[in-house]
C-alpha positions as YAML, in Angstrom:
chain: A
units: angstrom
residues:
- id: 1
  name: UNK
  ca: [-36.60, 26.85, -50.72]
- id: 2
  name: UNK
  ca: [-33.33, 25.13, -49.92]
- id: 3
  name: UNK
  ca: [-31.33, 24.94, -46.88]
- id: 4
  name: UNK
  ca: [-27.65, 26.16, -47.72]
- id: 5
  name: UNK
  ca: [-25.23, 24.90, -44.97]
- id: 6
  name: UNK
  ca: [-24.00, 26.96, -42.26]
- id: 7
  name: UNK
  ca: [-20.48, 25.71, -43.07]
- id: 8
  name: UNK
  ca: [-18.94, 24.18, -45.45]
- id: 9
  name: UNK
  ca: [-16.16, 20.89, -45.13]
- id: 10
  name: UNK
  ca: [-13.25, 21.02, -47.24]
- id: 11
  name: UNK
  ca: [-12.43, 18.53, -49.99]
- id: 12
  name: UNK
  ca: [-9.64, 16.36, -48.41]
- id: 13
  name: UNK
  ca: [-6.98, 15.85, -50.79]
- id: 14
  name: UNK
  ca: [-3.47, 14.17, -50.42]
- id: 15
  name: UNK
  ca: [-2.05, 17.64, -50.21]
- id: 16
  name: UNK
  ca: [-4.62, 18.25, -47.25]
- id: 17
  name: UNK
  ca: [-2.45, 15.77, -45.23]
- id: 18
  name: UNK
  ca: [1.09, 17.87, -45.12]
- id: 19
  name: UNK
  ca: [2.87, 20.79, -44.21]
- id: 20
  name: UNK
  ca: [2.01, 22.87, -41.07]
- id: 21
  name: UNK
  ca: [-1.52, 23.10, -41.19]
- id: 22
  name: UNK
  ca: [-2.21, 19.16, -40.76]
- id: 23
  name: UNK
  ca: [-0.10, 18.73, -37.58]
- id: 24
  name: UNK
  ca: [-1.68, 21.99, -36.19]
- id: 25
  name: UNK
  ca: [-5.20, 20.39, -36.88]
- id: 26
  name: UNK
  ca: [-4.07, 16.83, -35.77]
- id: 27
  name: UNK
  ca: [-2.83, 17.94, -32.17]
- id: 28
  name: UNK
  ca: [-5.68, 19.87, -32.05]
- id: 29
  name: UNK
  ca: [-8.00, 17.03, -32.58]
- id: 30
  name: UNK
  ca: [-5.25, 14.73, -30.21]
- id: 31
  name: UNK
  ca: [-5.72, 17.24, -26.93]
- id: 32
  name: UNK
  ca: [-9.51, 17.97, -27.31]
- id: 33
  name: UNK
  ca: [-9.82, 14.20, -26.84]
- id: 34
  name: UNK
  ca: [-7.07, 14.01, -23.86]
- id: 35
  name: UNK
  ca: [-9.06, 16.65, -22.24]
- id: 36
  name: UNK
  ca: [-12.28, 14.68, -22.92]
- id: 37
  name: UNK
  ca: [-11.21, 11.30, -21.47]
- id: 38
  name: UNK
  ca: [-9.15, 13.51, -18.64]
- id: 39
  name: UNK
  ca: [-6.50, 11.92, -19.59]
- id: 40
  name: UNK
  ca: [-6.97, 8.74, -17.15]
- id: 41
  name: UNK
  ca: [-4.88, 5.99, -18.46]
- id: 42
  name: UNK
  ca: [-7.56, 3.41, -17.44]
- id: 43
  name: UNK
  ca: [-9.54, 1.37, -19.90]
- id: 44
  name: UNK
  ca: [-11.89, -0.08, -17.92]
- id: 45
  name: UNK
  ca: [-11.72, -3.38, -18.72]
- id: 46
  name: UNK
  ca: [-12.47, -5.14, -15.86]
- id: 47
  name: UNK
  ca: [-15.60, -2.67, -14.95]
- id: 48
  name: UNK
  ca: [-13.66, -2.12, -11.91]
- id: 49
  name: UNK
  ca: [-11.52, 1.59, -11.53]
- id: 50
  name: UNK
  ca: [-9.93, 3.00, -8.65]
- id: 51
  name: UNK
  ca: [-8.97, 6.13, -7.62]
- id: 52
  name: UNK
  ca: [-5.39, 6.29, -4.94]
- id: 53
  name: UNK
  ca: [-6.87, 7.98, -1.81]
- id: 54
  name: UNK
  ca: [-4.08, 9.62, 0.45]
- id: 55
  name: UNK
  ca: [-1.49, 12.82, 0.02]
- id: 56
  name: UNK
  ca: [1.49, 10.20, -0.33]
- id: 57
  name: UNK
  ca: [2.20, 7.96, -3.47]
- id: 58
  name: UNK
  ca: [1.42, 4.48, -3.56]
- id: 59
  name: UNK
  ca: [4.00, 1.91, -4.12]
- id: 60
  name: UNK
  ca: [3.14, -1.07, -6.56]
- id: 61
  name: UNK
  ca: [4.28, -4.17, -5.50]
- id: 62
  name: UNK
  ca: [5.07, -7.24, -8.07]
- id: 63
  name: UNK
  ca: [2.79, -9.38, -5.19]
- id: 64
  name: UNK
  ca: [0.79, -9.14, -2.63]
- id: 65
  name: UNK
  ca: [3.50, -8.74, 0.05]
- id: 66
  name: UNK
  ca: [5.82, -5.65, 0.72]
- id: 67
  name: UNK
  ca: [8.51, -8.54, 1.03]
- id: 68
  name: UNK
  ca: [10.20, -7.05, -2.16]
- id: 69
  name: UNK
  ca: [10.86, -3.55, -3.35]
- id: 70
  name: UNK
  ca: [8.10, -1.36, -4.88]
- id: 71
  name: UNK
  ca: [7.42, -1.98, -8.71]
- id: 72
  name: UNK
  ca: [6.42, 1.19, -9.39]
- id: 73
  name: UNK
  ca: [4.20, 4.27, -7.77]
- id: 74
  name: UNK
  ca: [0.97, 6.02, -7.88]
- id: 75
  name: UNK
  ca: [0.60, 9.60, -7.26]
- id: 76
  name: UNK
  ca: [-2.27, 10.48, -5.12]
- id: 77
  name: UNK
  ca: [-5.90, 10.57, -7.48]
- id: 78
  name: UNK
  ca: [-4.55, 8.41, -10.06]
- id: 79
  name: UNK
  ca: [-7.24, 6.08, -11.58]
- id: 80
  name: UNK
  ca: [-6.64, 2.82, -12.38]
- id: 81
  name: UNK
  ca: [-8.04, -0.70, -13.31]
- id: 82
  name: UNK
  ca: [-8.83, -3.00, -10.64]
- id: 83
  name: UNK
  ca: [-9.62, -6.74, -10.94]
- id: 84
  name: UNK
  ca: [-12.81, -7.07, -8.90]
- id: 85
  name: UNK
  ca: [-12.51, -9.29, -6.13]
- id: 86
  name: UNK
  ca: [-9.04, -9.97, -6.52]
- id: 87
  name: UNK
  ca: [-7.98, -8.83, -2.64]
- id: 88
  name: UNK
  ca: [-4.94, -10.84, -0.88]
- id: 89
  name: UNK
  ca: [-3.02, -10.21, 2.61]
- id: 90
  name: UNK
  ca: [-4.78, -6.18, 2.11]
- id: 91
  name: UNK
  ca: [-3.66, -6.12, -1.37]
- id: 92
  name: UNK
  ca: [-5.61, -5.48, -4.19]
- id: 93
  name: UNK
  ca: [-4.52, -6.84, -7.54]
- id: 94
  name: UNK
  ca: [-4.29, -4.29, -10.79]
- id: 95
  name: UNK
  ca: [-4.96, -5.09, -14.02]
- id: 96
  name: UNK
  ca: [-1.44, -5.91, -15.56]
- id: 97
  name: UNK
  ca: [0.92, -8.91, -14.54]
- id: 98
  name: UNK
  ca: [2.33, -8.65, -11.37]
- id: 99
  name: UNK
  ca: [0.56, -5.81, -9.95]
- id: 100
  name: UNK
  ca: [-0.36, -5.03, -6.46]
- id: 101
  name: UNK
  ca: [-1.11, -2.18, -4.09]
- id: 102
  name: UNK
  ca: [-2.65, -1.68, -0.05]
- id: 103
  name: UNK
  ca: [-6.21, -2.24, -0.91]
- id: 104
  name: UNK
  ca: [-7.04, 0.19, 1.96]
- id: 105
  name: UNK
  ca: [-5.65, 2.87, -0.11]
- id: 106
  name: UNK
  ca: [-8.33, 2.81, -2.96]
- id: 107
  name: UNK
  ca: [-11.32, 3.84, -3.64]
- id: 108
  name: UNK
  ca: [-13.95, 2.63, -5.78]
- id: 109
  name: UNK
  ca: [-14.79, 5.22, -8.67]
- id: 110
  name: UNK
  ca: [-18.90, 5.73, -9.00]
- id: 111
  name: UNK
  ca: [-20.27, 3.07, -11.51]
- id: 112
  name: UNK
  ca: [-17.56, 1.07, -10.63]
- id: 113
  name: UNK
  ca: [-18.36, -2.51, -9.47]
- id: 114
  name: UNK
  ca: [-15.31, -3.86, -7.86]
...
C-alpha cells in the first residue's frame, strides 16, 4: 500500500514568480525569518556579542576616548559584535572600523566568549 502525501508542492513555473501572490509569499517567508533570528543585526563573527545594559542609549565613539563627538548610539538591549579582548581606557572595541563604546556598559550574551 502506498503512502500518498499529506500535501502536495506546486510546480514552480516562471509565471509562479509574479503578480501579487509571489510578493505576498516572499515577505512572508522574509518576516518568519526576521522573527526567527529576532531580528539582531549581529553576525557573530568574532564569537563575541553583547547586549547594551542601562535605560539610556549608548554613544559610539570613533576611539577609545570621549575626546570627540559620539559616532553613533545604541538603544538600551541592542546586541552587537564585540572583538574579544579588545578593551582600552574602559572602552570596548566593536566589530566595524572605528568603533567604540564604555565597556562597563555591556554585557556578555550566554555562549559568548569575549
Amino acid at each position: 500500500m502506498a503512502l500518498r502525501p499529506k500535501f502536495t508542492v506546486p510546480k514552480l513555473e516562471k509565471a509562479s514568480f509574479k503578480g501579487w501572490t509571489f510578493v505576498l509569499v516572499a515577505g512572508t517567508v522574509l518576516a518568519v525569518i526576521a522573527l526567527v533570528t529576532q531580528g539582531t543585526g549581529t553576525t557573530n563573527e568574532t564569537g563575541c556579542v553583547m547586549a547594551v545594559q542601562g535605560a539610556a542609549p549608548l554613544d559610539v565613539y570613533r576611539s577609545a576616548s570621549t575626546q570627540f563627538e559620539p559616532v553613533d548610539q545604541l538603544a538600551p538591549g541592542t546586541l552587537v559584535d564585540a572583538r574579544p579582548g579588545m578593551i582600552e581606557n574602559g572602552f570596548r572595541a566593536l566589530l566595524g572600523e572605528n568603533r567604540w563604546v564604555v565597556n562597563e556598559r555591556l554585557a556578555a550574551t550566554q555562549g559568548s566568549a569575549c
